[in-house]
N, C-alpha and C positions, 0 to 999 in steps of 0.2 A: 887190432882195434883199439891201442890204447893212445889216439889221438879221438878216439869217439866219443862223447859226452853220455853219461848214463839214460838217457831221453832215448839218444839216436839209437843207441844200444840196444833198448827194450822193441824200439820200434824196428830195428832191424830184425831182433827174435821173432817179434807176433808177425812179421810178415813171411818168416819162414816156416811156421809150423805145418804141416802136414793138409788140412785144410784149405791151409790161405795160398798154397805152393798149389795146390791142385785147381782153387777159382781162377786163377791167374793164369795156370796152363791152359784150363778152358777157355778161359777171355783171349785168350790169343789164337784161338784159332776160328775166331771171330771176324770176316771181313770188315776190316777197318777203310773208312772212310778220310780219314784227318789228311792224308798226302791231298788225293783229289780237290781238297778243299782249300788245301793254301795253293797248289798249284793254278786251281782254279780263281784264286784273291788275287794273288799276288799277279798273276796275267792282267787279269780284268783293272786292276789298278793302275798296272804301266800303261798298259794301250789306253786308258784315257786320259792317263794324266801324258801321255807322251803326244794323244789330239792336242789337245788345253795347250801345252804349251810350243805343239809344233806352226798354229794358228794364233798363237801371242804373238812368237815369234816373228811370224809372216804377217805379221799386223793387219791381222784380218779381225771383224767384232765378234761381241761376244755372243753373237746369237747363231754366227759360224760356227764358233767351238761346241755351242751348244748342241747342235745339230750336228754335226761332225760325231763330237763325243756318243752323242747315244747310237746315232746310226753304226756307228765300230764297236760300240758298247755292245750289242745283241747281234749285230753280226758275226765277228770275231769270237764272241761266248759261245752261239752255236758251232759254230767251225771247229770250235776247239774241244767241246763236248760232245762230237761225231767224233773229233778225232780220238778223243781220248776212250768211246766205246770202241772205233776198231781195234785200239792197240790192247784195251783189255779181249774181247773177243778173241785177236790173234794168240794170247794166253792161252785162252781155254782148248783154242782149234788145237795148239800145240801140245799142251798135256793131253788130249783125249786121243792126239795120233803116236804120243810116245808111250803112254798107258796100253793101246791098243798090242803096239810091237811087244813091248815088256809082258804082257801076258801069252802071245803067240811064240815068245822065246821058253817062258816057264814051260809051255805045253812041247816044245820041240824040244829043250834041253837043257832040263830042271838040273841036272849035275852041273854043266857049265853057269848055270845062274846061282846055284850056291857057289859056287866059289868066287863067282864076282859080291858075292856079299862077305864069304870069307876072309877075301883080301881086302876089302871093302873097314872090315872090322881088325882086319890083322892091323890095317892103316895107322889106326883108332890105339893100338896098344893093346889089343886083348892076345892073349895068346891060351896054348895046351885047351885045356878040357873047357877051361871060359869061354873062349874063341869056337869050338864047338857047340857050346851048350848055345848060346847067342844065336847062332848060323840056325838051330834047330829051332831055335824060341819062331825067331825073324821067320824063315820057310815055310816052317808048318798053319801061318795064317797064310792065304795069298792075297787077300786084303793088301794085308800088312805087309807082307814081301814086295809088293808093286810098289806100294806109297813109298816103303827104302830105295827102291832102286831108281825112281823117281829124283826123291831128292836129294841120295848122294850120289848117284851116278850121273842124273843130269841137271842139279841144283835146282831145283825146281823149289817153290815156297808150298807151302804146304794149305796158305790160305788161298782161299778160292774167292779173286774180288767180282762182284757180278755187272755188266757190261754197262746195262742200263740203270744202276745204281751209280756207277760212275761220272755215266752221263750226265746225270742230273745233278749229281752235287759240284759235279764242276761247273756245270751253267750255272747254276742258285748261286756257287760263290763267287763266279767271275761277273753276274751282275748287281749281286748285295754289293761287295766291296768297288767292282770298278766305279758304281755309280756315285761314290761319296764325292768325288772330286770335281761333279757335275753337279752338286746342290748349289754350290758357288752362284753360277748362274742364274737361279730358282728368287736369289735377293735383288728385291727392286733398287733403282736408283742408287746404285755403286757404279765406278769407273769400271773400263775393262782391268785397266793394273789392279785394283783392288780386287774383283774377281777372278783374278788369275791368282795372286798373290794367298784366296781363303781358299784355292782349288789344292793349288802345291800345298798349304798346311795341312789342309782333309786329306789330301795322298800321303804325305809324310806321317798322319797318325796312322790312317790304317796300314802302310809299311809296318812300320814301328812294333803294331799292335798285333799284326800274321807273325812280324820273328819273334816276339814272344811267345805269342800261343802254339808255333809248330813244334817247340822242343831245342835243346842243346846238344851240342855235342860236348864232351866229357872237360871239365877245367872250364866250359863258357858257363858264363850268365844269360840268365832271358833277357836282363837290361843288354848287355852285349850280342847277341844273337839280333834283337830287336834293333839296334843300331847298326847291322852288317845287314840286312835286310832294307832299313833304308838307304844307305847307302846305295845298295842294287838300282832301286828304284829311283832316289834321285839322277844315278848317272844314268838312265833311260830317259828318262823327261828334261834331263839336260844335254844330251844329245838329240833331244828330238829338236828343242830350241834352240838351240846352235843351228840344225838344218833349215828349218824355218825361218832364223834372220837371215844366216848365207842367203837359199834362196831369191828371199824379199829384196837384198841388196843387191841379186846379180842381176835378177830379173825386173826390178823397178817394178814390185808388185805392191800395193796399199797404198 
């Protein structure tokens, strides 16, 4: 730690005391919401901003885009927050049929199941009398024995996300965010280029503003993260406008 400044230092202490180690273990086994919610923006952003400019492109008005946009706007949000409770649902179906096995194993062949925790922990480094005392600790809950063999045997997370909690924060975020890029629209007496032009800036902030707030990976910045984010989303809404003029050009449409 001696590139760490005396600030960082203390702050790194108070977050590890005993206390603050154990809110934070609690806090995490908290169904967290934040993925659903940028999956759910950053969806709902491309797909309108990818209408907006697939109907620039195709030199069609802007009362098209308008219409377009929101009609894909809550179309597509639903679709996509059905989809995203089946695939949490399939979670749970699947933890509750592999819990089910894992306990009908304990009751047919509780010795063959310590020892896949045995080995399980031998993995781990523990060995002699630690390596037993663990196997003993773990076994004697069968709570606790299932949830281990759960998630080291078959990775399983430990949080439980709830289906319809999912559902709905992906819809809320894929129609909060997709719809920014359709306020454009809402301003009287602008051109279509100038309505399209304040539609890609509204999508380029709120890009911008999901890579910031979903987190880093380790050496990024949120300014950086925020910028590989739009990036994403521009090359969607510039692919879609590329399709839209091709089109328009092949087919002598507008």
């Amino acid at each position: 730690m001696s590139d760490w400044d005396e600030q960082d230092r203390r702050a790194l202490h108070a977050s590890h005391t005993p206390a603050a180690v154990a809110r934070r273990l609690d806090g995490n086994t908290t169904p967290r919401s934040t993925g659903d919610a940028v999956l759910g923006g950053i969806d709902g952003c491309v797909t309108t901003l990818a209408v907006v400019a697939g109907v620039y492109g195709a030199g069609m008005s802007a009362t098209a885009a308008f219409v377009l946009g929101c009609a894909n706007l809550f179309a597509d949000g639903f679709s996509m927050a059905v989809s995203n409770y089946e695939a949490v649902r399939t979670e749970h179906d699947r933890r509750a049929r592999l819990r089910e096995i894992e306990q009908r194993h304990i009751d047919a062949v509780p010795e063959g199941e310590r020892e896949e925790i045995r080995q399980i922990f031998r993995g781990k480094g523990f060995e002699g009398e630690t390596l037993e005392r663990v196997v003993d600790v773990i076994t004697r809950d069968r709570e606790v024995w299932v949830e281990t063999m759960l998630t080291e045997e078959y990775g399983l997370q430990r949080e439980d996300r709830h289906p319809l909690r999912a559902a709905l924060v992906t819809f809320g975020a894929f129609v909060a965010v997709g719809a920014a890029p359709l306020l454009a629209f809402l301003i009287p007496a602008i051109t279509v280029g100038t309505r399209f032009a304040v539609s890609a800036a509204l999508g380029a902030a709120m890009f911008f503003a999901i890579g910031m707030l979903k987190g880093t990976r380790p050496g990024e910045t949120r300014v950086g993260a925020g910028f590989k984010t739009l990036l994403t989303g521009g090359a969607a809404a510039s692919l879609a406008f590329a399709v839209g003029r091709g089109l328009n050009a092949l087919m002598g449409v507008g």
